[in-house]
C-alpha positions in Angstrom: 254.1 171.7 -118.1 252.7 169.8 -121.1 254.8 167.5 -122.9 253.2 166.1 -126.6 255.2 163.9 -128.2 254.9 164.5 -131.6 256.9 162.0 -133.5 258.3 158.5 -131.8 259.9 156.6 -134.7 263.5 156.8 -136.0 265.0 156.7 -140.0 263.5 153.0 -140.1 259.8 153.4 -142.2 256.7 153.7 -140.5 252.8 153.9 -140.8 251.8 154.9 -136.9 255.3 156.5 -135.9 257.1 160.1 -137.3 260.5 161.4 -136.6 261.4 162.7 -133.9 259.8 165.6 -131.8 258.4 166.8 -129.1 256.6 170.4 -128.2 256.5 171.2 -124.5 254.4 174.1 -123.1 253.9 175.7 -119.8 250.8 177.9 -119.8 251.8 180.7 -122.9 255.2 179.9 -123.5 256.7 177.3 -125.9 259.5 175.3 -127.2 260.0 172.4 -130.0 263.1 169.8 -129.4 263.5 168.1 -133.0 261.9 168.5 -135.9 262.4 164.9 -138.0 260.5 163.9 -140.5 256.8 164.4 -140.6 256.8 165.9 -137.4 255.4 169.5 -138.9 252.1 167.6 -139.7 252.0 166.3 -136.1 252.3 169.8 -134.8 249.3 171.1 -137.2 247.4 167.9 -135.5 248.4 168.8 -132.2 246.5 172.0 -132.0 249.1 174.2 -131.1 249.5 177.1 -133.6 252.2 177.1 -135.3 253.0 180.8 -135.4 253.4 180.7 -131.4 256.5 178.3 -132.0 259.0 180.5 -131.4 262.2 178.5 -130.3 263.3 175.2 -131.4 266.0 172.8 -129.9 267.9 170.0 -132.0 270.0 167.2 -130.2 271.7 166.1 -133.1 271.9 166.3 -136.8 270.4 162.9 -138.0 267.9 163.1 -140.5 265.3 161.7 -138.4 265.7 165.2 -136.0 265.6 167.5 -138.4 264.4 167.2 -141.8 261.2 168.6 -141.1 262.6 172.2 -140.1 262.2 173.6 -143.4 258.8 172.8 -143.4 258.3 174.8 -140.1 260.0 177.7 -141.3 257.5 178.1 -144.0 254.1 177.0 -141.8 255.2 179.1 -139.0 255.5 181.9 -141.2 252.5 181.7 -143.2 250.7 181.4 -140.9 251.5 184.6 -139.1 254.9 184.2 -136.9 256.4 187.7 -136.7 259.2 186.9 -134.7 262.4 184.9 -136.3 262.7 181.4 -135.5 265.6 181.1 -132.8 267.2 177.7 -133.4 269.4 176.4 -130.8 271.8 173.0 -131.1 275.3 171.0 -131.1 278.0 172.3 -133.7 276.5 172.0 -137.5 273.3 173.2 -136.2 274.1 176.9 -138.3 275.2 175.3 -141.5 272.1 172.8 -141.2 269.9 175.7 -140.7 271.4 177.9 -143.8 271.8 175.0 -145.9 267.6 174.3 -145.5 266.7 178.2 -145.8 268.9 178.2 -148.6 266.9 175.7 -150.4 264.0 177.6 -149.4 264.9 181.1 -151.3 263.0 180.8 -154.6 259.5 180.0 -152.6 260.0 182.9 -150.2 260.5 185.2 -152.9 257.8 183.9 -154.9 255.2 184.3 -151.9 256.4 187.9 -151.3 255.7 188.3 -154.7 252.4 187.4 -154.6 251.1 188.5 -151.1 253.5 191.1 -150.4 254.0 193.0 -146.9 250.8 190.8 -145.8 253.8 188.5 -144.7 256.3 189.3 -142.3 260.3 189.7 -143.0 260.5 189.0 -139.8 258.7 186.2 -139.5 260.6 184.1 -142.1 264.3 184.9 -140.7 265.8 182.9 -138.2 268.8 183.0 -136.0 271.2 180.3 -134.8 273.0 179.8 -131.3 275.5 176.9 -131.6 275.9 175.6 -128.2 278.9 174.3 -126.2 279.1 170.4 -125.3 279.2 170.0 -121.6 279.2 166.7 -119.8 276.8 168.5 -117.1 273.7 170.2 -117.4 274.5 174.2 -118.8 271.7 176.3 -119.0 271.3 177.5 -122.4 267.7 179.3 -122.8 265.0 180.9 -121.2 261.8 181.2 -123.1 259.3 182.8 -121.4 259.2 181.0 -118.0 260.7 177.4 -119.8 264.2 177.0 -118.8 266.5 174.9 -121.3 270.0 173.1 -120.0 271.5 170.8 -122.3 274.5 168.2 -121.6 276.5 166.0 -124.1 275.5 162.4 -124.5 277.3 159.4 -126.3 275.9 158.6 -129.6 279.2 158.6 -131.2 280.1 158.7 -134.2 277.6 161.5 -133.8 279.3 164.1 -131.9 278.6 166.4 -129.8 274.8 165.2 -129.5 272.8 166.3 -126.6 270.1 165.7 -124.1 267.7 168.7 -123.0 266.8 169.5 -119.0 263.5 171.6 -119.0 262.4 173.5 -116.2 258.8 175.1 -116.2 256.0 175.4 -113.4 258.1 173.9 -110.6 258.8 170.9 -112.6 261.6 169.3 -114.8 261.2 166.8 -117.8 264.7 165.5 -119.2 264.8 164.7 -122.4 267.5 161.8 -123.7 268.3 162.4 -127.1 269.6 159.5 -129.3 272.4 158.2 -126.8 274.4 155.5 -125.5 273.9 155.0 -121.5 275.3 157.5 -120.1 276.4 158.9 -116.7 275.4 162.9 -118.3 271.9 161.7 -118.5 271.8 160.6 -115.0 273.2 163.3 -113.3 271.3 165.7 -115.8 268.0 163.7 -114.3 268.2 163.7 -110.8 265.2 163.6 -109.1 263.1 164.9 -112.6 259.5 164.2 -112.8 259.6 162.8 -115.8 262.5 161.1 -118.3 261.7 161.1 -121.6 264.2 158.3 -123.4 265.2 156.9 -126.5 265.2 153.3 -126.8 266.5 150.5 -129.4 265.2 146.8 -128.8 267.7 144.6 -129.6 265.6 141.3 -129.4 263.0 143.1 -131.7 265.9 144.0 -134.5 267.5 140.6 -134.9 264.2 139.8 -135.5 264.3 142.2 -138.4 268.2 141.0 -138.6 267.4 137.5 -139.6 264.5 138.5 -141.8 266.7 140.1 -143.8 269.6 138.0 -144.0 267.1 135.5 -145.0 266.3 137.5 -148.2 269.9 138.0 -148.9 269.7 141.0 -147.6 273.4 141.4 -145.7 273.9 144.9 -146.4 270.6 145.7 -144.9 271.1 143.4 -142.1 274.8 144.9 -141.0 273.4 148.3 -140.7 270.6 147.6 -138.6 273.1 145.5 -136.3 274.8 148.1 -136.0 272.8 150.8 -135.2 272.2 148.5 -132.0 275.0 149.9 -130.7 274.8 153.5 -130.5 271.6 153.6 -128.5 270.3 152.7 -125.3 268.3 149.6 -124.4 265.0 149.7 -122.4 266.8 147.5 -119.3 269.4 150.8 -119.4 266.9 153.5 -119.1 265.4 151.6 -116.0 268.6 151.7 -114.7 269.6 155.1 -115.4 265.8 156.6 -113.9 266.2 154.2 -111.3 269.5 155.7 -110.4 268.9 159.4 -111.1 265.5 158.9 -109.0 263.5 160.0 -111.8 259.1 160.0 -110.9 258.4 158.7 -114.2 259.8 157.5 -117.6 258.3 158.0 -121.4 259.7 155.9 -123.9 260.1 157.2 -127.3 262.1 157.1 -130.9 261.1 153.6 -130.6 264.2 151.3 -132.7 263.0 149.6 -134.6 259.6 151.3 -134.6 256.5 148.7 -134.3 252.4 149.6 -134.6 250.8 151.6 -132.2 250.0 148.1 -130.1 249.2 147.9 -126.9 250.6 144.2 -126.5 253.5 145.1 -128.9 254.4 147.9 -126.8 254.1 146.1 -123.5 257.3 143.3 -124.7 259.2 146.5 -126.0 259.7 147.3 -122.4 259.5 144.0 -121.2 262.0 143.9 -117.9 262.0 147.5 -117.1 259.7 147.6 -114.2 261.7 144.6 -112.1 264.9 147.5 -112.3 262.6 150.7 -112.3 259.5 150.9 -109.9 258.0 154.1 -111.2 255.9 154.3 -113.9 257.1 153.8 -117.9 254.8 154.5 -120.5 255.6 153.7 -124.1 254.9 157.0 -126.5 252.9 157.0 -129.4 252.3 160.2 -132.0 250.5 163.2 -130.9 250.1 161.4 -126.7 250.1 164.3 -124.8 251.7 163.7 -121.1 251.0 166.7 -118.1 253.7 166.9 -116.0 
């Protein structure tokens, strides 16, 4: 299994970091969790053609997961997908879905217009599979020999949001999702070989906190304080892969998202390796990771 982490950052603006998204493979097969913004690009850079992704997984409905679908849709298709997209997520993952295509209708017809049956019908539709929230790993999918499980986290007001268990080639990557800590994610990621988590850095935000409060900035300021609180702190993902006995740890969505810097990146997790011994590695766009 490959893992390549296409987008690490979060709604916060970056240069180095995208939303959301990452495409795992296992030899033929294929599957996307997340599509946020930008994240289309990173799968052109990746390599990987686009009309191979087949299946796509969402976690949750915040812009930074999801606004780049659209832009699959198109890519995919125009660049020879046959098949429909199969979409899988929480509740509001069909009326996200509809709503996009929807917006979508005038350029479809106007490229059917113009190159005819050299496109596929096909290869444009989609179809949705809303998915039940379950405190423990359900198995949702197979695609091709990737297996797909998802479990409810805590990243409430958001709810249901998920986490993904992927099983391919003898091995199992867990994917977080934007969550709280979380006993689901540990028992989803028992024994994994890899854990690939969300993190916010509180230290690093009150930085950005006080910046802007110093600008006069209070509204600014309150959100960002607040979005402290729905989100899991590096010190909590060592805990929880230290407790699930997880052989490795990724950290991604990076809040609030900082430059592709190695000594930057280091403080990010500062503290995680005196509560987790395995090995964590801090994401950045388009890092591939074998499994």
């Amino acid at each position: 299994m490959e893992i390549t982490i296409l987008g690490t950052g979060t709604p916060l603006p970056s240069n180095d970091r995208c939303g959301g998204a990452q495409l795992i493979t296992s030899g033929d097969d294929a599957i996307v969790i997340d599509m946020g913004w930008g994240a289309a690009r990173r799968l052109i850079a990746s390599g990987f053609p686009l009309a191979r992704v087949n299946a796509i997984f969402f976690t949750h409905m915040h812009s930074d997961h999801i606004t780049d679908l659209p832009d699959l849709m198109i890519m995919r298709w125009t660049m020879g997908a046959t098949q429909p997209l199969v979409i899988y997520g929480p509740e509001g993952t069909r009326q996200m879905a509809d709503g996009f295509h929807s917006a979508l209708q005038a350029d479809i017809g106007y490229r059917f217009a113009h190159h005819g049956e050299k496109l596929s019908r096909e290869g444009i539709a989609y179809e949705v599979h809303e998915v039940p929230a379950t405190k423990e790993a359900r198995h949702i999918a197979d695609v091709g020999g990737i297996s797909v499980s998802s479990f409810e986290v805590d990243h409430w007001p958001v709810a249901p949001a998920f986490g993904f268990k992927v099983e391919a080639g003898g091995k199992t990557a867990v994917f977080s999702g934007d969550t709280k800590k979380v006993q689901s994610l540990v028992d989803a990621a028992r024994g994994a070989d890899v854990l690939v988590s969300e993190a916010v850095n509180a230290g690093f935000m009150m930085d950005r906190v006080n910046l802007l409060r110093s600008r006069g900035d209070e509204r600014t300021a309150g959100i960002l304080v607040e979005a402290i609180d729905y989100h899991v702190q590096p010190h909590e993902v060592a805990e929880m892969a230290r407790d699930a006995g997880v052989k490795r740890v990724i950290i991604t969505h990076l809040l609030p998202p900082i430059a592709n810097d190695d000594g930057l990146e280091a403080r990010f997790i500062e503290g995680m390796s005196e509560i987790y011994g395995g090995p964590i590695e801090v994401a950045r766009d388009l890092q591939k990771f074998v499994v």
